[in-house]
C-alpha positions in Angstrom: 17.9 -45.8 -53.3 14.9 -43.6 -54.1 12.8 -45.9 -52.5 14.5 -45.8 -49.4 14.4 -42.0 -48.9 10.6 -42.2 -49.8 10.2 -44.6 -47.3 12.3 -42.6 -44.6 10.7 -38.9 -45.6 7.3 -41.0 -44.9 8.3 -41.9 -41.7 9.5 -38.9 -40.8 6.4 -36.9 -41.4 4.6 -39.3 -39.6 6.3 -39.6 -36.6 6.0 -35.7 -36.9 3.0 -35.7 -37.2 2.4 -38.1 -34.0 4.6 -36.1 -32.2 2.6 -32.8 -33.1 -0.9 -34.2 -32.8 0.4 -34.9 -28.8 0.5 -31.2 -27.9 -1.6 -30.0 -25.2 -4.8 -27.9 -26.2 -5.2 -24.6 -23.9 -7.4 -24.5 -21.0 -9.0 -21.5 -20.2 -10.3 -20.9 -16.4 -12.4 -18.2 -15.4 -14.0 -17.3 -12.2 -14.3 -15.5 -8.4 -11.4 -15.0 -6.1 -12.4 -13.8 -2.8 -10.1 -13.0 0.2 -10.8 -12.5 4.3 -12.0 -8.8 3.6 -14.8 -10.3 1.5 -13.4 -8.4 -0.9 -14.1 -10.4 -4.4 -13.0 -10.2 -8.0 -12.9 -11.7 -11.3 -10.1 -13.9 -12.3 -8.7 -15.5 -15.7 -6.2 -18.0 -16.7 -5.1 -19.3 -19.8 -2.0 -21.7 -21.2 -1.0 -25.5 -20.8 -2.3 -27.1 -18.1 0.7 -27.1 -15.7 2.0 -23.1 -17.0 -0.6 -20.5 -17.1 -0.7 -16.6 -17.8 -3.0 -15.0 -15.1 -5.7 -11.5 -14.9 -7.0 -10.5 -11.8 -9.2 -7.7 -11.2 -10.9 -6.6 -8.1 -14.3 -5.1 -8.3 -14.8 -1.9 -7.6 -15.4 -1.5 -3.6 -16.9 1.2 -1.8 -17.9 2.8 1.9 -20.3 5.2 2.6 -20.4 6.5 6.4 -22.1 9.7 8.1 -21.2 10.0 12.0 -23.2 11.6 13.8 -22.5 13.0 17.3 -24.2 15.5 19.4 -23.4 18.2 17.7 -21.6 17.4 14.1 -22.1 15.2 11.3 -19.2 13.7 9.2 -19.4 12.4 5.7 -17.3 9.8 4.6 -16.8 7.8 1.1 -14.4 5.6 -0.6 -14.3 3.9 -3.5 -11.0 1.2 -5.3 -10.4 -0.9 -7.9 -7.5 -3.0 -8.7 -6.1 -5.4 -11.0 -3.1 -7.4 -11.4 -1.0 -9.6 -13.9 1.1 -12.9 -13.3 2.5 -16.0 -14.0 1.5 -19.5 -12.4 3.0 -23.0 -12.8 1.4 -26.7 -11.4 2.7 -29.4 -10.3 0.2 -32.6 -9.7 0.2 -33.7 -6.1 -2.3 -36.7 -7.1 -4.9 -37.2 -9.8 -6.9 -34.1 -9.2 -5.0 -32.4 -6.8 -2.3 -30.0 -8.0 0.4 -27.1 -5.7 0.7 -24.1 -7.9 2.9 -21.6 -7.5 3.9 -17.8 -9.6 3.9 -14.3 -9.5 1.2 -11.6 -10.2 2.7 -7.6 -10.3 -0.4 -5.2 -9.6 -2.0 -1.9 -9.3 -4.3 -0.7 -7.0 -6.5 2.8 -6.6 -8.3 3.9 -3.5 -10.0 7.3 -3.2 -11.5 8.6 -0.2 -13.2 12.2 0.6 -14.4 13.3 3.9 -16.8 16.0 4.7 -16.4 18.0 8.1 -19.4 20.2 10.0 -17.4 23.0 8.7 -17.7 22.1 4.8 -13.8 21.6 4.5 -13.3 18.8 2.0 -10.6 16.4 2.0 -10.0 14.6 -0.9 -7.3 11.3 -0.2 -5.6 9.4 -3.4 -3.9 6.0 -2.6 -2.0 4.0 -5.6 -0.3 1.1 -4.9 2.0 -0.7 -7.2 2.1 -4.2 -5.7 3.9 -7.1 -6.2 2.9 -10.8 -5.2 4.3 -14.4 -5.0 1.7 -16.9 -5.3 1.9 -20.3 -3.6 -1.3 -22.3 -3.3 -3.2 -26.0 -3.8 -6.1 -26.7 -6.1 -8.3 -29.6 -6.6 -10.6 -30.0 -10.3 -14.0 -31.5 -9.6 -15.2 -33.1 -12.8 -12.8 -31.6 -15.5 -14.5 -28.3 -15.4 -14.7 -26.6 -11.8 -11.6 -25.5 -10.0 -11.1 -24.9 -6.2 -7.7 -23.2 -5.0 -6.5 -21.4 -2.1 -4.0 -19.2 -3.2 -1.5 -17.9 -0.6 0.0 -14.5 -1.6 3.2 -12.8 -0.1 3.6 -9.3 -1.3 5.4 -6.3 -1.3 4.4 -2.9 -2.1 4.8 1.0 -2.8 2.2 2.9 -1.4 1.8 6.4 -2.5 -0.8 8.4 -0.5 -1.9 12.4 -2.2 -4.5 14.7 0.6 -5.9 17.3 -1.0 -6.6 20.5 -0.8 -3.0 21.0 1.0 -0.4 19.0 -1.0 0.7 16.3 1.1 2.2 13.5 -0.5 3.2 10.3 2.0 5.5 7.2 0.3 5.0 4.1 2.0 7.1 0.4 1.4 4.9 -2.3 2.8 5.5 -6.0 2.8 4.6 -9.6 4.2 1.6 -11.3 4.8 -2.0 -10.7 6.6 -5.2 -12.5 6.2 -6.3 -10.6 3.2 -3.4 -12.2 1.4 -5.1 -15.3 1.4 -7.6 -15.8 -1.7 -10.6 -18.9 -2.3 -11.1 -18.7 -6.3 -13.9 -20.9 -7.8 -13.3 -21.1 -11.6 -15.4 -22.5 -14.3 -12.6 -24.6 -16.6 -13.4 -24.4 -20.5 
């Protein structure tokens, strides 16, 4: 009798053991994402191979404009920065192709100041909380690079502050442009 429960506590761990020793190891991607705007920004994902947890940021982006007409000159500069947080699943289409698909929830910052012939600042603030689906297709060239087009629906709260004079706009936006489209190129490790 003791024999037979040695025997069956054996198997058991070793089937456990097989079962364990089958788990998937975590891949980690990291990389560029880049959109229409050629706006560009760093991008990270980590998890199972077919369930991932996502971080985007966007690099910080600037302008810097004088116009000049016959008589005035105007100052212009801007400067954002953004990132964002998700979710994306996979699904393989064929060996090295895959359709993802997932959510990110962001924020964005944008501040602008403008300089008049008269030496009245204006000082604009714009936040947006955004949130984005994610549908794309990816295809992994030798194990280790990724190419995906990600596809990116979103909706968000814009919240627009002009300063000196306390003016405060509230803006909904939502659907998709151009710039919701993203390339990334990630380096798979």
């Amino acid at each position: 009798m003791n024999v037979k429960k040695g025997l069956l506590l054996i198997c058991c761990l070793m089937y456990s053991s097989v079962f364990f020793a089958q788990e998937k190891t975590r891949i980690h991607e990291l990389g560029l994402s880049f959109n229409s705007g050629l706006d560009f920004g760093l991008i990270y994902k980590t998890g199972k191979a077919n369930s991932l947890f996502r971080i985007s940021t966007l690099f910080f982006n600037g302008t810097n404009s004088i116009t000049h007409n016959s008589s005035h000159s105007f100052s212009n500069n801007s400067i954002g920065a953004g990132f964002s947080l998700g979710a994306e699943f996979r699904k393989n289409i064929a060996s090295e192709f895959f359709f993802s698909y997932g959510f990110d929830a962001g924020l964005d910052y944008r501040g602008a100041k403008r300089l008049d012939p008269s030496q009245n600042q204006e000082v604009q603030h714009f936040i947006s909380p955004t949130i984005n689906l994610l549908l794309g297709v990816g295809y992994v060239l030798k194990k280790h690079l990724v190419f995906s087009l990600e596809v990116m629906p979103y909706f968000s709260y814009n919240i627009s502050i002009l300063e000196p004079s306390p003016s405060i706009n509230h803006q909904i936006a939502y659907g998709f442009n151009i710039n919701s489209v993203k390339f990334v190129v990630a380096y798979r490790f």
